[in-house]
C-alpha positions in Angstrom: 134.5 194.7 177.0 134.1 197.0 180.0 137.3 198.2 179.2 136.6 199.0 175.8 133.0 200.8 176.8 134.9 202.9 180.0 137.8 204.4 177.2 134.6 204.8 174.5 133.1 207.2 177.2 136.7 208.5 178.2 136.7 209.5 174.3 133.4 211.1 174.2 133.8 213.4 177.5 137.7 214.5 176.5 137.8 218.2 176.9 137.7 220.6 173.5 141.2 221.3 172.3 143.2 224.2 173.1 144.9 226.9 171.2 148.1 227.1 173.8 150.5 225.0 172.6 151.8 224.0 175.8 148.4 222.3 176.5 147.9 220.8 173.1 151.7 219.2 173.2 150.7 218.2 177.0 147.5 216.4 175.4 149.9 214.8 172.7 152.0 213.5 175.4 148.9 212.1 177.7 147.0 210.6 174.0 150.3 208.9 173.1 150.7 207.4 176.6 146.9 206.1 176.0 148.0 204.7 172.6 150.5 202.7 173.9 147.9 201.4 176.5 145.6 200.3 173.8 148.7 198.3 172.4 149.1 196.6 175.2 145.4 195.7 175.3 145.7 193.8 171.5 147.2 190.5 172.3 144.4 190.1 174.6 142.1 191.6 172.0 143.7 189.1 169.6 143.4 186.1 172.2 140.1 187.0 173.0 139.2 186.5 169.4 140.3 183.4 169.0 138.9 181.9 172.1 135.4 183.0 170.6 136.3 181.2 167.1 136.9 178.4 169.2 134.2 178.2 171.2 131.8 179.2 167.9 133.1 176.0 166.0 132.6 173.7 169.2 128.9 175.4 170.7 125.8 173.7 169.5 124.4 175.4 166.2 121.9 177.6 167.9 124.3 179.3 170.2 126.8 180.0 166.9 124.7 183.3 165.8 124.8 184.5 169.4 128.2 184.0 169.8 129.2 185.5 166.7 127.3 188.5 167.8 129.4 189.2 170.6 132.7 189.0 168.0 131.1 191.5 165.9 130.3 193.6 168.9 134.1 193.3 170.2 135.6 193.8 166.8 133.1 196.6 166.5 134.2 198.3 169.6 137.9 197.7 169.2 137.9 199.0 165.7 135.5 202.3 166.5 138.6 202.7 170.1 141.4 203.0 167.3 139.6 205.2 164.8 138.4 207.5 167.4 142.5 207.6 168.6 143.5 207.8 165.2 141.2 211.0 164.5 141.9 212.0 168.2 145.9 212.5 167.4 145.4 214.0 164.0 143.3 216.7 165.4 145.8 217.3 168.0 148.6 217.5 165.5 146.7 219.8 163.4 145.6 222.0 166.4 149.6 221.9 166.9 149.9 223.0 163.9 147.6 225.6 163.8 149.0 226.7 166.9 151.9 228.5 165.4 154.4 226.0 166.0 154.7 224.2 162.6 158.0 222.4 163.9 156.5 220.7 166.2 153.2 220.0 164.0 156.2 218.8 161.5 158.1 216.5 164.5 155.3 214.7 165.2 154.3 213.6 161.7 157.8 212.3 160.9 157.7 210.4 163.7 154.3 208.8 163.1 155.6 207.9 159.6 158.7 206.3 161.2 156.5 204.4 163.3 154.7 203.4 160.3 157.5 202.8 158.3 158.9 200.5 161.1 155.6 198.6 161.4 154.8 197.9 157.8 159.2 196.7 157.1 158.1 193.9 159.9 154.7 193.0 158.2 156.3 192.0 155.0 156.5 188.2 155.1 153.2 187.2 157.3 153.2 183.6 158.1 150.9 181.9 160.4 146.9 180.9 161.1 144.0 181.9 159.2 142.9 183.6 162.3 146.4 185.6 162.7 146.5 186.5 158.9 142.9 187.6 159.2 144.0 189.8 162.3 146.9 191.3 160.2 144.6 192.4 157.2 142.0 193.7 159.2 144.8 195.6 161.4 146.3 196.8 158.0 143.0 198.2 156.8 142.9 200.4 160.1 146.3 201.5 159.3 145.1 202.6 155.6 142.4 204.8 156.8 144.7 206.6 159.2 147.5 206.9 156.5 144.3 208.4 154.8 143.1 210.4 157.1 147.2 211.7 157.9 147.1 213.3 154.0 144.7 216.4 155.6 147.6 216.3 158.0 150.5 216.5 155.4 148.0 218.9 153.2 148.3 221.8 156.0 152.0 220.6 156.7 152.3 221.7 153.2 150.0 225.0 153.1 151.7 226.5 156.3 154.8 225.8 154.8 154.3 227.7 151.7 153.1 230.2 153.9 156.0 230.2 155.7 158.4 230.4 152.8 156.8 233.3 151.2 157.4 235.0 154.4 160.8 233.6 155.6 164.2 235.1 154.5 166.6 232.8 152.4 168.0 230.0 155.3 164.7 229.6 156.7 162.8 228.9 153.2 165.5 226.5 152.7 165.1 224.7 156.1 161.4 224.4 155.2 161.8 223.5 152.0 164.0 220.6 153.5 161.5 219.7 156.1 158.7 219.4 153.6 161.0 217.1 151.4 161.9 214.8 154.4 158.6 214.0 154.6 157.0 214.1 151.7 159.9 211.3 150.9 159.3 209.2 154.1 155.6 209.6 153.5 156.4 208.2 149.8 158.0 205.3 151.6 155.1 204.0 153.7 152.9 204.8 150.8 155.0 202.3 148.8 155.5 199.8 151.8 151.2 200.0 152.4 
């Protein structure tokens, strides 16, 4: 749980985002490094869960509604860590974006819906425990309010790229134009796969 409080804080005091690019891509690079570090933290996250199911089903009925308040306080916390990194990288894309480098801003949505993608083809066929199950749907709705909250995302993909067209001679509309379908099919995809 101190872990979870000391990145909370970590969230709350990261600086306000730049317009440089260089320094915006630098703080994609350093949040994605983080993310991968929170990964790593949710089989203990999982585990931890458990043991307090456990424990919850063997304590003595007046200790159930304490223990139970420390789940809700740790599911709480974890859940409040990945929505604050979810928001934190979609504001960085869209700062990317806004940045004047639309490739890039482009780049790293496609490869958030390959991620995606990849996650959700090995989630079809969920077998195991109540508890794991319960852990998959409740990971899933996380993932659905980031998908969500990736349409502002695709929106200005989409804006800037009409944008762009106007203003672009022939080869160049066409390369947007094919960008802008990539995604908007692989974003179809993991809309069809959630």
């Amino acid at each position: 749980m101190n872990w979870l409080n000391d990145l909370e804080k970590n969230f709350d005091s990261i600086q306000q985002l730049s317009n440089n690019s260089d320094v915006i891509r630098q703080m994609i690079q350093k949040h994605r490094e983080f993310q991968r570090q929170l990964g790593s933290k949710h089989s203990q996250y999982d585990a931890t869960l458990k043991m307090g199911k456990n424990l919850k089903e063997k304590a003595p009925k007046i200790d159930v509604p304490i223990i139970q308040d420390m789940i809700d306080e740790l599911k709480n916390k974890w859940n409040s860590i990945c929505n604050k990194s979810v928001d934190r990288q979609r504001k960085l894309e869209e700062a990317l974006l806004f940045s004047g480098q639309f490739k890039d801003a482009i780049d790293a949505l496609l490869d958030w819906l390959e991620k995606a993608r990849e996650q959700l083809l090995n989630n079809l066929s969920v077998y195991g425990d109540l508890d794991t199950v319960t852990a998959l749907v409740e990971q899933h709705k996380i993932f659905l309010e980031e998908f969500k909250r990736r349409e502002k995302n695709l929106q200005s993909v989409h804006r800037i790229s009409e944008e762009l067209r106007k203003s672009s001679p022939g080869d160049d509309s066409y390369n947007i134009h094919a960008e802008i379908a990539a995604i908007d099919e692989k974003w179809k995809e993991v809309e069809q796969l959630s």
